[in-house]
C-alpha positions in Angstrom: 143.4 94.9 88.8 145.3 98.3 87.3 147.8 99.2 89.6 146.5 103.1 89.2 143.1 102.2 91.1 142.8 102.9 94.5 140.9 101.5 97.3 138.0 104.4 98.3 137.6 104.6 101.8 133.5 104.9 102.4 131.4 104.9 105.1 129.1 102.0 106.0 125.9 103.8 103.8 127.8 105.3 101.4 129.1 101.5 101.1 125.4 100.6 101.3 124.1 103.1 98.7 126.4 101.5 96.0 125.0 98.2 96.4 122.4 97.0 93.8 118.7 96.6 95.0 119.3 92.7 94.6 122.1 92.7 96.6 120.6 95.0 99.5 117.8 92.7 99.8 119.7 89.8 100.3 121.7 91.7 102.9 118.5 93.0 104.2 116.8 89.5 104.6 119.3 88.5 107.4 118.1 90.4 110.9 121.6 90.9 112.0 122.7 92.7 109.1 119.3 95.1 109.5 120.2 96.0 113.3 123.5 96.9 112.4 122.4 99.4 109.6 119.6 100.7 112.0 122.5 101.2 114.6 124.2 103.3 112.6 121.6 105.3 111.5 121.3 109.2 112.4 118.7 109.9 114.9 116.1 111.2 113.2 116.6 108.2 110.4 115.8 105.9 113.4 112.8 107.6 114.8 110.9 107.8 111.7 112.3 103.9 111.0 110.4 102.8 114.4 107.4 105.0 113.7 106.3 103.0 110.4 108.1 99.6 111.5 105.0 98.1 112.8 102.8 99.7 110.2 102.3 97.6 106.7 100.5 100.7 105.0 101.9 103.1 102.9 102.1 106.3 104.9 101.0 110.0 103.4 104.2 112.3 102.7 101.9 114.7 104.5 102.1 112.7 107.6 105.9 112.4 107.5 106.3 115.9 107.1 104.0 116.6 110.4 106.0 114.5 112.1 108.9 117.4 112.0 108.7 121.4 112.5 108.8 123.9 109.8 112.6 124.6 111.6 113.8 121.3 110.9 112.2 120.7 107.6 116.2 120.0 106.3 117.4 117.6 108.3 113.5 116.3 107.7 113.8 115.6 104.3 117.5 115.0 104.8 116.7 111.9 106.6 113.9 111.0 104.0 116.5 111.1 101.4 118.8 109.2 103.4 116.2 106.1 103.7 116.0 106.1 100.1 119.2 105.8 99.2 119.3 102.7 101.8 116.4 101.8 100.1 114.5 101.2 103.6 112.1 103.3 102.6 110.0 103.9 98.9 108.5 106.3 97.5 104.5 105.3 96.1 101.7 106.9 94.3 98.9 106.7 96.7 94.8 108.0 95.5 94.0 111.5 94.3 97.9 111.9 92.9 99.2 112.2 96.5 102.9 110.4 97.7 103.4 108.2 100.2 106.4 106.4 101.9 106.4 102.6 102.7 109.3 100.5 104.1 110.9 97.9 102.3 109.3 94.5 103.1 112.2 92.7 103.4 114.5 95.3 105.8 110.8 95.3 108.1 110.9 91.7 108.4 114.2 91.3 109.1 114.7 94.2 111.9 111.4 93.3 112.9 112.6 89.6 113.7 115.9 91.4 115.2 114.1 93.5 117.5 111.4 91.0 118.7 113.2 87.7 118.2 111.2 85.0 115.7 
């Protein structure tokens, strides 16, 4: 290693968000590892988590959006972005050309068996 390189002092997600999708589904298919990201989620991040977690359809963008007033519509789509860069939540064509949001199969299962035991 070059002596000139220094060690870059991240957060958990930003440590998370620089992980390759492989890598964060392997991480993601262990429940502990998916309780501790959920714990250190914002608060909004975990409210719309537990709102789709026991839902296996894709959900409208329109219905996200509802789900926050036109005075939070930042930290709204703030936390959206967030959960993508986790890559907890996707972004998918639905019918008609609208968008939709569905969790990650893998991080459901795995907080899922977390939260519930299995």
């Amino acid at each position: 290693m070059d002596a000139t390189k220094r060690l870059q002092s991240v957060d958990l997600h930003g440590f998370l968000q620089s992980l390759s999708a492989d890598t964060l589904d392997r991480l993601y298919s262990h429940p502990a590892a998916c309780i501790a990201v959920f714990r250190e989620l914002p608060a909004l991040d975990k409210h719309y988590v537990m709102r789709v977690l026991f839902s296996e359809q894709v959900v409208p963008e329109k219905m996200v959006q509802s789900w926050s007033t036109a005075s939070q519509k930042s930290a709204h789509e703030q936390a959206v972005v967030h959960l993508q860069r986790l890559r907890i939540w996707f972004s998918e064509d639905l019918a008609g050309g609208h968008k939709g949001l569905s969790m990650s199969a893998v991080f459901r299962q795995g907080l899922r068996t977390a939260l519930c035991g299995g």
